[in-house]
N, C-alpha and C positions, 0 to 999 in steps of 0.2 A: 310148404310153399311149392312145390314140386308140382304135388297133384295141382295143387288148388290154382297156377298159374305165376305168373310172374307178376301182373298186375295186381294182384287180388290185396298185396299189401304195401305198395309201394305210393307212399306220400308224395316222392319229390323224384325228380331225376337229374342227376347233376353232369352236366359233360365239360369236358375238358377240353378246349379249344388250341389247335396247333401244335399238335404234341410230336410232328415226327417232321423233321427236316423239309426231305422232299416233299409232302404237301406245303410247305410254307411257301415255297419257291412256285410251287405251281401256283397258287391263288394271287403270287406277288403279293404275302403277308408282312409283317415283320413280323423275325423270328421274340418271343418274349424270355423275359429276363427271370418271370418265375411262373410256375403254372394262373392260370384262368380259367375262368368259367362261365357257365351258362345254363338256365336250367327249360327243359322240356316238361310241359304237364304230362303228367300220366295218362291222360284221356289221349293221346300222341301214340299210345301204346297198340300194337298190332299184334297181339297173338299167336301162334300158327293154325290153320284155320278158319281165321276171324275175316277173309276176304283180301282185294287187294289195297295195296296202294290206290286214294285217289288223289290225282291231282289237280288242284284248284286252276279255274277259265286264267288264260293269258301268264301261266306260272313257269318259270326254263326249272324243270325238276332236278335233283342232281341227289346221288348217292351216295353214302360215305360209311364204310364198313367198319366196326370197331369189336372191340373185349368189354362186354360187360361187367360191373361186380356187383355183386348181388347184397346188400350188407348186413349182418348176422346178428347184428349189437348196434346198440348206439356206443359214437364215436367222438369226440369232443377235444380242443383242444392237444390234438395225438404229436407231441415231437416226430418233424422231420424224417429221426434218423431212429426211430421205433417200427422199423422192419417186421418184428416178430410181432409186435402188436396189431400194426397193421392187417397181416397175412392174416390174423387168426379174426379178427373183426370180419371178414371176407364168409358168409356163408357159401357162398358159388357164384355159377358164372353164368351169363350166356353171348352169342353172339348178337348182334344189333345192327342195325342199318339206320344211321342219321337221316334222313329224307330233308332234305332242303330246299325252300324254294329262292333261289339266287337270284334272283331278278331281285325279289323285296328283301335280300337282303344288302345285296349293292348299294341299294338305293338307300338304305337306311344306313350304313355305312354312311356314303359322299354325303349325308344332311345331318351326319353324327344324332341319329335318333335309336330306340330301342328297334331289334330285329328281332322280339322274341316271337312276333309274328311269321317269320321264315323259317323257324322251326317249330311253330306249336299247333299245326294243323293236325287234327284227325287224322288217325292213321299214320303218321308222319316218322312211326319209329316202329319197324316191324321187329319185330324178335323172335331168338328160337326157342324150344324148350330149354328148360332149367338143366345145366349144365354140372352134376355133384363136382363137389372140389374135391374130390379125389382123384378127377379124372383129370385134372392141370394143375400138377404139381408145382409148377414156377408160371404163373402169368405172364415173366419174363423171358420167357421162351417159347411161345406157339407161333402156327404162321397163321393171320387169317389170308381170306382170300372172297373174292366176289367174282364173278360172270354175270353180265348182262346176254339175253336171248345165246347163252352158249360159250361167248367171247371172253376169256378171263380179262378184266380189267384192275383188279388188283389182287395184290402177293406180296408180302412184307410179314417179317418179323415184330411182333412186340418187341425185342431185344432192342429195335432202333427209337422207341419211344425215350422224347427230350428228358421226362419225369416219371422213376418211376412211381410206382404206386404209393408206396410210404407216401413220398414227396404230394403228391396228389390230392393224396387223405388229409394227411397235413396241413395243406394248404385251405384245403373246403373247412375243416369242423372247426378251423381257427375264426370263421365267419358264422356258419349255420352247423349245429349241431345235426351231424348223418345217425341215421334211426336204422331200425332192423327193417327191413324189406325193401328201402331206398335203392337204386341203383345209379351208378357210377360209372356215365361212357369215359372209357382212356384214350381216346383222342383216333384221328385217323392215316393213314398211311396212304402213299400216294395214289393217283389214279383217277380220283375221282370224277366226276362227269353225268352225263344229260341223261334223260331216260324218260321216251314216248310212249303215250296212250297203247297197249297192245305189246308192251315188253315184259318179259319176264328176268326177273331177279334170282339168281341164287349165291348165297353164301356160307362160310363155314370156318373151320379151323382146326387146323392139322399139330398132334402131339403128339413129339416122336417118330416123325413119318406117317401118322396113321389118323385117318378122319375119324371127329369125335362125332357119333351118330345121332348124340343129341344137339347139336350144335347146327346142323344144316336148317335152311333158309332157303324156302323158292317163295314166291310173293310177284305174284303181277302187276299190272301201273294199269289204271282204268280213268276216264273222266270224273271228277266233283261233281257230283249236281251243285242245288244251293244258290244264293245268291251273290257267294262272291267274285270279284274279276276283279284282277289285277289291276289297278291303276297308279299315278302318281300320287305320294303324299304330299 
């Protein structure tokens, strides 16, 4: 998987929505009672390499840094509180950037309809190299981090994540059965925010004090062609 990409086998991408305090407060969420989800198509997937971010006519774009899990096995039905099964279900990791487009998802929000259009854009999940699991020993413990054009905008610990992983796992294969090469965003940490035509993105994450060198992310924001523009639904 390493070589061949991170996409090359991934059927489904499931993300986990609200999973860290201070982002809930900042979108003015409510905080939830047990994990959620949401899933992004694969075709969503950016590469490193692959170009930049583009973002679609009339779209307020916004970023959202997370931990990937890469998954090694299918998963099914997993108790809760099966930690050790969990972890080892886990082939590796990488870093990932949610790309969101806020505007339609507001909107779909206040008329309670599907947003999977605010996250299933092309390009819409850039990611970094394949990240071995030997190299983050506790996913419950690294820091990611993000800069826009230079400016760190976010820093946080997984440690402050609402659910951990188990929990997480848990919660997904009690619905849809998780498969080997699936991946699995853990939700984001606060900060997040807007990003114009002509900015550049970089992110990462730090274990032990020390940046994992497959994990870095730079990815620039460019125009959509295409025919879509933002309107009302």
């Amino acid at each position: 998987m390493a070589t061949r990409g991170i996409a090359a086998n991934c059927r489904k991408v499931v993300c986990i929505g609200r999973n860290y305090a201070d982002h809930i407060k900042e979108l003015n969420n409510v905080r939830p009672k047990k994990p959620f989800f949401f899933l992004k198509p694969p075709s969503s997937i950016l590469e490193p390499g692959q170009g930049p971010v583009l973002r679609p006519k009339g779209v307020n774009l916004h970023y959202e840094v997370e931990l990937a899990l890469i998954m090694g096995r299918k998963v099914q039905d997993l108790p809760q509180d099966d930690e050790r099964g969990a972890l080892d279900a886990i082939a590796g990791y990488a870093v990932s950037i949610d790309m969101t487009a806020r505007d339609v998802q507001e909107e779909a929000k206040r008329k309670s309809i599907p947003w999977t259009a605010a996250k299933g854009f092309d390009t819409f999940l850039p990611v970094s190299k394949y990240i071995p699991k030997s190299a983050i020993t506790d996913p419950h413990d690294v820091e990611l981090w993000l800069t826009v054009n230079g400016t760190e905008r976010q820093r946080d610990s997984t440690a402050l994540m609402l659910f951990r992983i188990p929990r997480i796992l848990s919660e997904i294969s009690r619905v849809m059965k998780l498969e080997e090469g699936d991946i699995v965003l853990t939700g984001t940490p606060k900060g997040v925010g807007k990003v114009e035509v002509g900015d550049v993105m970089r992110a990462g994450v730090v274990v032990g004090g020390k940046e994992i060198e497959e994990a870095g992310i730079e990815v620039g924001v460019e125009e959509k062609g295409g025919l879509y523009v933002f309107e009302e639904t």
